[in-house]
Backbone as ProteinMPNN parsed JSONL, in Angstrom:
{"seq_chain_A": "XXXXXXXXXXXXXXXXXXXXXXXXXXXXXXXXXXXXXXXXXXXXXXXXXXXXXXXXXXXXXXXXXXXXXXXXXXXXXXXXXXXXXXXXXXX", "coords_chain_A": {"N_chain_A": [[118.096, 277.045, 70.793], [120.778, 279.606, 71.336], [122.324, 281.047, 74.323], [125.06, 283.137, 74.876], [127.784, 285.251, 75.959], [129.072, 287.585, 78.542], [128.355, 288.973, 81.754], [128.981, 291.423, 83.657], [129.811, 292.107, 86.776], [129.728, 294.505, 89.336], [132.03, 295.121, 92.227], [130.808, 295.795, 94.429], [128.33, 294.122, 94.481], [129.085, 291.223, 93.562], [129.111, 289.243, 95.159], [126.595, 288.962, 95.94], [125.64, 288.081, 93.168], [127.311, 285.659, 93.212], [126.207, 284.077, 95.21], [123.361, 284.188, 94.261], [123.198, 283.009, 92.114], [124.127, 279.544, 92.264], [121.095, 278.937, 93.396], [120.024, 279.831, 91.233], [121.042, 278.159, 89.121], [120.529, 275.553, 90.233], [117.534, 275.825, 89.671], [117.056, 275.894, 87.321], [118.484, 273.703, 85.773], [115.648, 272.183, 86.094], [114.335, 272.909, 84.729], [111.983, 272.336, 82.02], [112.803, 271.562, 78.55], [115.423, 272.712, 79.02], [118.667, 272.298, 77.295], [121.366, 272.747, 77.919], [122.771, 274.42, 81.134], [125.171, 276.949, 81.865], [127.257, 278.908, 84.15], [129.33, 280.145, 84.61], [132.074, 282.398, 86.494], [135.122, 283.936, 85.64], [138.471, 282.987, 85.717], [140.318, 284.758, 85.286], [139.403, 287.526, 85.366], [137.992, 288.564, 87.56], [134.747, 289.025, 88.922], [133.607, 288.959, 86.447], [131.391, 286.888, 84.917], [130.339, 284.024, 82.91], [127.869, 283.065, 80.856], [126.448, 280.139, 79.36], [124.459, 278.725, 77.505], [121.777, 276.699, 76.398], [118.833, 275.976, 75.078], [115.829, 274.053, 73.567], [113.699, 275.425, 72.672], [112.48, 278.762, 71.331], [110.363, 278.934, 72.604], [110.884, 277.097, 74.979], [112.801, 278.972, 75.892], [111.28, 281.266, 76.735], [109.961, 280.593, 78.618], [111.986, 280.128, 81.028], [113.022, 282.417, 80.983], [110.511, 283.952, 82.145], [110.11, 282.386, 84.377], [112.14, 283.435, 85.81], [112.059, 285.572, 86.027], [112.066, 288.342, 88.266], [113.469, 286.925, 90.559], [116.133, 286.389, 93.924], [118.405, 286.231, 91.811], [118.078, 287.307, 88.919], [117.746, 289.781, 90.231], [120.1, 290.423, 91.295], [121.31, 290.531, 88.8], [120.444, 292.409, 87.391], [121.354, 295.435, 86.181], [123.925, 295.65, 85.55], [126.839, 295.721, 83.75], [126.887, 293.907, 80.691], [127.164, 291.718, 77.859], [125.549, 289.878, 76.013], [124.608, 286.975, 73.788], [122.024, 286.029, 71.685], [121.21, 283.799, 70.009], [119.198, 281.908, 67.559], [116.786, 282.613, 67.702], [113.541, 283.024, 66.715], [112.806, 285.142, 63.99]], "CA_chain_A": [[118.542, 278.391, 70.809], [121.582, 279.413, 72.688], [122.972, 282.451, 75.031], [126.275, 282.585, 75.477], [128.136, 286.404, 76.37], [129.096, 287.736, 79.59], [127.639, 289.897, 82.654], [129.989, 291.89, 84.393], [129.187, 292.398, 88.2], [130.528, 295.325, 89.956], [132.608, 294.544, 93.561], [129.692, 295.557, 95.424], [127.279, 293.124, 93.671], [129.761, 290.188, 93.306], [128.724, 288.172, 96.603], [125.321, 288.301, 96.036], [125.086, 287.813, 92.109], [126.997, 284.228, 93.627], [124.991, 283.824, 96.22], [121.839, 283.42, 93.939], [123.772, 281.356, 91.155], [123.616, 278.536, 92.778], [120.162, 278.577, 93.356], [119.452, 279.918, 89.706], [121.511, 276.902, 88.642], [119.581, 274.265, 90.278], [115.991, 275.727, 89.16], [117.345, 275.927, 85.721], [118.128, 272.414, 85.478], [114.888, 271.312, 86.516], [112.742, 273.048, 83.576], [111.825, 271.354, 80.267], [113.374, 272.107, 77.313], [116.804, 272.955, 78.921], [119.397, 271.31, 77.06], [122.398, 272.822, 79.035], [123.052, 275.829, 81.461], [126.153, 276.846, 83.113], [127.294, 279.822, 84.472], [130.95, 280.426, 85.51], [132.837, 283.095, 86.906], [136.023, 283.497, 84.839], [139.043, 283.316, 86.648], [141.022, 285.882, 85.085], [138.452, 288.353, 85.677], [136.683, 288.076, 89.376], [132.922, 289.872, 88.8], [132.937, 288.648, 85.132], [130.218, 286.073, 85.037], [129.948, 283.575, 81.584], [126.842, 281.868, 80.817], [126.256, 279.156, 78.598], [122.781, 278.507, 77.672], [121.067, 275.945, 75.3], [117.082, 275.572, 75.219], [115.177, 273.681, 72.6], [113.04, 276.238, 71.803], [112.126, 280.08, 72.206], [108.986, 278.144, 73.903], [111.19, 276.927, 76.375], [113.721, 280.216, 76.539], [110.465, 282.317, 77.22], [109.726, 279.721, 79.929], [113.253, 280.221, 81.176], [112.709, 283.563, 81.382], [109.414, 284.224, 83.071], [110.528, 281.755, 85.476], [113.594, 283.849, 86.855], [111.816, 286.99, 86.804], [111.865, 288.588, 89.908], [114.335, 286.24, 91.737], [117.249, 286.84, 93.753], [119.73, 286.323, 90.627], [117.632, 288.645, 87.891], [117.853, 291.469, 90.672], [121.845, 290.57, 91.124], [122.211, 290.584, 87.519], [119.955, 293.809, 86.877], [121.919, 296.774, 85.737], [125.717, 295.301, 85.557], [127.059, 295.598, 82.064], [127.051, 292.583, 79.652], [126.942, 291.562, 76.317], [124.843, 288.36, 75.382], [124.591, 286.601, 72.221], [120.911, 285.115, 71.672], [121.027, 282.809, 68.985], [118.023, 280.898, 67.156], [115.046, 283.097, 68.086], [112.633, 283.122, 65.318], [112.527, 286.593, 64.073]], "C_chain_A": [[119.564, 278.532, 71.927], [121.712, 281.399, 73.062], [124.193, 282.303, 75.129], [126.824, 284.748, 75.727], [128.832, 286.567, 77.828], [128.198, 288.918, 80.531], [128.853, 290.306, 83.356], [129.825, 292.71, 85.487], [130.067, 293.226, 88.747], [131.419, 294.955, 91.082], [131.43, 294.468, 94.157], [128.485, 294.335, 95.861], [127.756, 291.229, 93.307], [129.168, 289.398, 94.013], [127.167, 287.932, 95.943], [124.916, 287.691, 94.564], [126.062, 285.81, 92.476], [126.328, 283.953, 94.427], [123.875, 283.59, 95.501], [122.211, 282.443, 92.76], [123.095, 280.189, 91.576], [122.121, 278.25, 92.771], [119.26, 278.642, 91.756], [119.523, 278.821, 88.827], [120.628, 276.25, 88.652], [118.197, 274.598, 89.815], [116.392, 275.672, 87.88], [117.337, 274.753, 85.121], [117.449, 272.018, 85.677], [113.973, 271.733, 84.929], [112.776, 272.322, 82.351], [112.442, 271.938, 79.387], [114.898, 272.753, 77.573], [117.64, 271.746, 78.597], [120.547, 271.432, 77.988], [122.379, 274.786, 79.734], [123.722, 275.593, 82.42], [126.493, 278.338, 82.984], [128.731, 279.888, 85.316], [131.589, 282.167, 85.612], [134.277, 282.823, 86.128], [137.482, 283.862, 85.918], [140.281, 284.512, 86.472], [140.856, 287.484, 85.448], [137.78, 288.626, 86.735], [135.585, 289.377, 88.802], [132.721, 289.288, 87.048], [132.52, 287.305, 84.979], [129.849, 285.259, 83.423], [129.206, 282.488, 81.303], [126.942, 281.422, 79.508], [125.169, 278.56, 78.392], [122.358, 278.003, 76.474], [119.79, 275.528, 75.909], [116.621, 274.934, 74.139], [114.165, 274.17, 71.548], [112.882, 277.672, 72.195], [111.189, 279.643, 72.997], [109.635, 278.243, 75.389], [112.113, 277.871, 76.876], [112.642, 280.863, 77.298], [110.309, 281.917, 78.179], [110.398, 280.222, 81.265], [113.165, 281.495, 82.008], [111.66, 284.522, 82.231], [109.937, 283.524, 84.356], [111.45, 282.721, 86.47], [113.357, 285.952, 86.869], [111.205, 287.64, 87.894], [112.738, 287.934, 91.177], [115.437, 286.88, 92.053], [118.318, 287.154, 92.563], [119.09, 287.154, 89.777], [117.922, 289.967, 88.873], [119.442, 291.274, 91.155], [122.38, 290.94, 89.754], [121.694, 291.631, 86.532], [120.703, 294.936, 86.855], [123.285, 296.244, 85.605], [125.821, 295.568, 83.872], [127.305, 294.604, 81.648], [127.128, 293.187, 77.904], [126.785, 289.802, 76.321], [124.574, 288.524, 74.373], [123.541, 285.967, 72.345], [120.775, 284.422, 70.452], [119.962, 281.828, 68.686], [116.601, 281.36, 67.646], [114.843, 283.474, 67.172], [112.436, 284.699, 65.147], [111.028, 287.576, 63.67]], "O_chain_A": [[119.514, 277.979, 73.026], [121.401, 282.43, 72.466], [124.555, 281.195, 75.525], [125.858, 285.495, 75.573], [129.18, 285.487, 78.306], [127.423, 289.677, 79.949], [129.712, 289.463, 83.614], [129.698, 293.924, 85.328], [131.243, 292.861, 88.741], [131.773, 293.846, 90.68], [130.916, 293.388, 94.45], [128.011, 293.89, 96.907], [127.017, 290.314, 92.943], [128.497, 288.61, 93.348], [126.736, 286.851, 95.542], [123.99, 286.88, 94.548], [125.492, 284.816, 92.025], [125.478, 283.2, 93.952], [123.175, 282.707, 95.996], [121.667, 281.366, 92.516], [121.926, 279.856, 91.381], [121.807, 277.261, 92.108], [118.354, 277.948, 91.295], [118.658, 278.45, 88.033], [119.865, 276.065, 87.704], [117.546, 273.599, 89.512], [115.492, 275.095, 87.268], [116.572, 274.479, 84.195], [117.772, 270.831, 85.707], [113.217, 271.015, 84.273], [113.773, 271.78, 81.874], [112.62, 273.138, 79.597], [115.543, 273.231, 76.64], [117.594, 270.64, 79.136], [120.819, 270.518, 78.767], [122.13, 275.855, 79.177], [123.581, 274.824, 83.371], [126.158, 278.994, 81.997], [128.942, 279.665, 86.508], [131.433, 282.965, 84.688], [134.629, 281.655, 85.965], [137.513, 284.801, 86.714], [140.965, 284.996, 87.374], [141.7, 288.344, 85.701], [136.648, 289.043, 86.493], [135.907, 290.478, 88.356], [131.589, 289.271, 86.565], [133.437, 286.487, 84.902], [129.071, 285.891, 82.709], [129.549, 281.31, 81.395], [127.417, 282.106, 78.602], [124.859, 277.722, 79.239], [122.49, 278.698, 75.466], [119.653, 274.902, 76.96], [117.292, 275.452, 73.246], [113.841, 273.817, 70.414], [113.124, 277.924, 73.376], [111.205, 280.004, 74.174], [109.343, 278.885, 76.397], [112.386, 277.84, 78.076], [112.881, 281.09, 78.484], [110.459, 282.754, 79.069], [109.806, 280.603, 82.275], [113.21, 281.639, 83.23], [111.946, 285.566, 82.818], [110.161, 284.216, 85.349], [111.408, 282.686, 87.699], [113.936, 286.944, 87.31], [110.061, 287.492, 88.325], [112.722, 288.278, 92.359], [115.977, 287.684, 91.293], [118.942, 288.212, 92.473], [119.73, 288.203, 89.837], [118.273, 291.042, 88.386], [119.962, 292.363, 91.402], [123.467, 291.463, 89.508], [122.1, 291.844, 85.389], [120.576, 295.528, 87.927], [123.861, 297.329, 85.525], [124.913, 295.571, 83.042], [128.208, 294.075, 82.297], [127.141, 294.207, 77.215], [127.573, 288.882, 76.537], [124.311, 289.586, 73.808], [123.685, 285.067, 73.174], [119.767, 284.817, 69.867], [119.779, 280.92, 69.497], [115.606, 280.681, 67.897], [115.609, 284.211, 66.551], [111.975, 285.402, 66.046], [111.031, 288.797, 63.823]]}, "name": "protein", "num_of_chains": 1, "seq": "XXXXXXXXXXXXXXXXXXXXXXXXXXXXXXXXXXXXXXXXXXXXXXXXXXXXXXXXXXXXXXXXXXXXXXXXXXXXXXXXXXXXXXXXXXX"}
């Protein structure tokens, strides 16, 4: 299943939604069932934020997701405006 969309971080919010990247990054690659996750900043855009997200299963999205709730980066990336695409969750 993938994510792909963007998040779009205000000025205020910019610093810190990088500031926990990084660390969101590296726990991300450690869990099971991630096939890939990246997360760039676009450079045309500064605050617009584009993830890239492949898991193997909703198993391991839900995983994914419990995992990163509550961390710095979910409360950087709480309330900004997006639009994500979730693809391959069983309906």
């Amino acid at each position: 299943m993938t994510v792909t969309g963007w998040i779009e971080a205000p000025p205020e919010r910019r610093a810190q939604l990088r500031a926990a990247a990084a660390e969101h990054l590296r726990l991300t690659h450690a869990e099971p069932g991630r096939v890939r996750f990246e997360m760039h900043e676009d450079p045309d855009r500064p605050g617009r934020f584009l993830p890239d997200e492949e898991f193997t299963d909703a198993a391991a999205f839900d995983a994914h997701r419990a995992r990163k709730a509550g961390t710095a980066r979910d409360s950087a990336a709480d309330g900004p405006p997006r639009d994500l695409k979730i693809a391959g969750l069983p309906e």
